[in-house]
N, C-alpha and C positions, 0 to 999 in steps of 0.2 A: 504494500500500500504506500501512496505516497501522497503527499499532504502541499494541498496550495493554497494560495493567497493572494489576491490584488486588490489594488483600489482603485478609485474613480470619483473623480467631484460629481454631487448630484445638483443639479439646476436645483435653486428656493425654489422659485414659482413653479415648481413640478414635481414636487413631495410629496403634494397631498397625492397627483396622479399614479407617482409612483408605487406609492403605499397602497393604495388602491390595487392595480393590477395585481401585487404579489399578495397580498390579502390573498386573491383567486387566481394563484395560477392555474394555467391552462394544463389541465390531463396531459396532452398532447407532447408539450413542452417540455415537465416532469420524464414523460413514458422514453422521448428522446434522452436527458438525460442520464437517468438509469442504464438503456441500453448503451449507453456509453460509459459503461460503469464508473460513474459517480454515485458518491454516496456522500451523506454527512454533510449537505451543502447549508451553508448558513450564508444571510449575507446583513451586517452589521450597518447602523448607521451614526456618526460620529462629528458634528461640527463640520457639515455637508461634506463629506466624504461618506464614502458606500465603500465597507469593507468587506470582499470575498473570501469565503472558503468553502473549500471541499475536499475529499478524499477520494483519491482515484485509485480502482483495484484492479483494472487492465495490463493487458499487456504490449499495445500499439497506440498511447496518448497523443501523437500526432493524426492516424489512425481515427481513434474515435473522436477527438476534434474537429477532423472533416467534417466526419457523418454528421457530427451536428450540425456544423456550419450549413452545412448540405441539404437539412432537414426543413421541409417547406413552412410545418407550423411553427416550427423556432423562428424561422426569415421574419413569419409576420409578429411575430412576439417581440424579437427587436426594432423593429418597425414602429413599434408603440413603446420600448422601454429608452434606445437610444435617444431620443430627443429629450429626453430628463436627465441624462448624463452629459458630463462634460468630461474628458481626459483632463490628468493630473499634471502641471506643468514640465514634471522630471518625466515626463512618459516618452518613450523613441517616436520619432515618425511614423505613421500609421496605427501607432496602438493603441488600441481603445484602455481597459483595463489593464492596470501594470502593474507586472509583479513586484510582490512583496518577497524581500528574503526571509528567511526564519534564521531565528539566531537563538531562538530558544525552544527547548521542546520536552514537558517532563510525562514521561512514559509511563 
């Protein structure tokens, strides 16, 4: 298993919508996860920052990354969650959520 983390600025004026959606996520979107074996996904919110984790227990994280990316009801899920995010000003070029190192971890 292996254990991630990112974050992402969340737009004020789209908190409350955000909060919303994930209130109800979509079956659909979950079901993708999963089969991409994710687990233990939490996602934090902190002095507008949205902080990610989850537990991946695959064996092709690139791999099942795709498949998600790939996956049509996820596309429209971010279609409604991107626009409440903004990337973190340390984030690389193109990256939406950026990882967090771990520097601690008690077993």
């Amino acid at each position: 298993m292996r254990r991630f983390s990112s974050v992402i600025r969340l737009r004020p004026e789209k908190e409350a919508e955000y909060r919303e959606l994930h209130a109800d996520a979509w079956p659909g979107v979950l079901a993708a996860l999963r089969a991409a074996h994710i687990t233990n996904y939490s996602i934090f919110l902190r002095d507008g920052l949205l902080i990610g984790y989850f537990e991946y227990t695959g064996t092709d994280y690139e791999a099942d990354m795709a498949r998600i990316a790939a996956d049509e009801t996820t596309r429209r899920w971010w279609a409604l969650t991107d626009p409440c995010q903004q990337p973190v000003d340390t984030a690389e070029p193109g990256q939406w959520w950026a990882p967090a190192e771990e520097v601690f971890h008690l077993d």
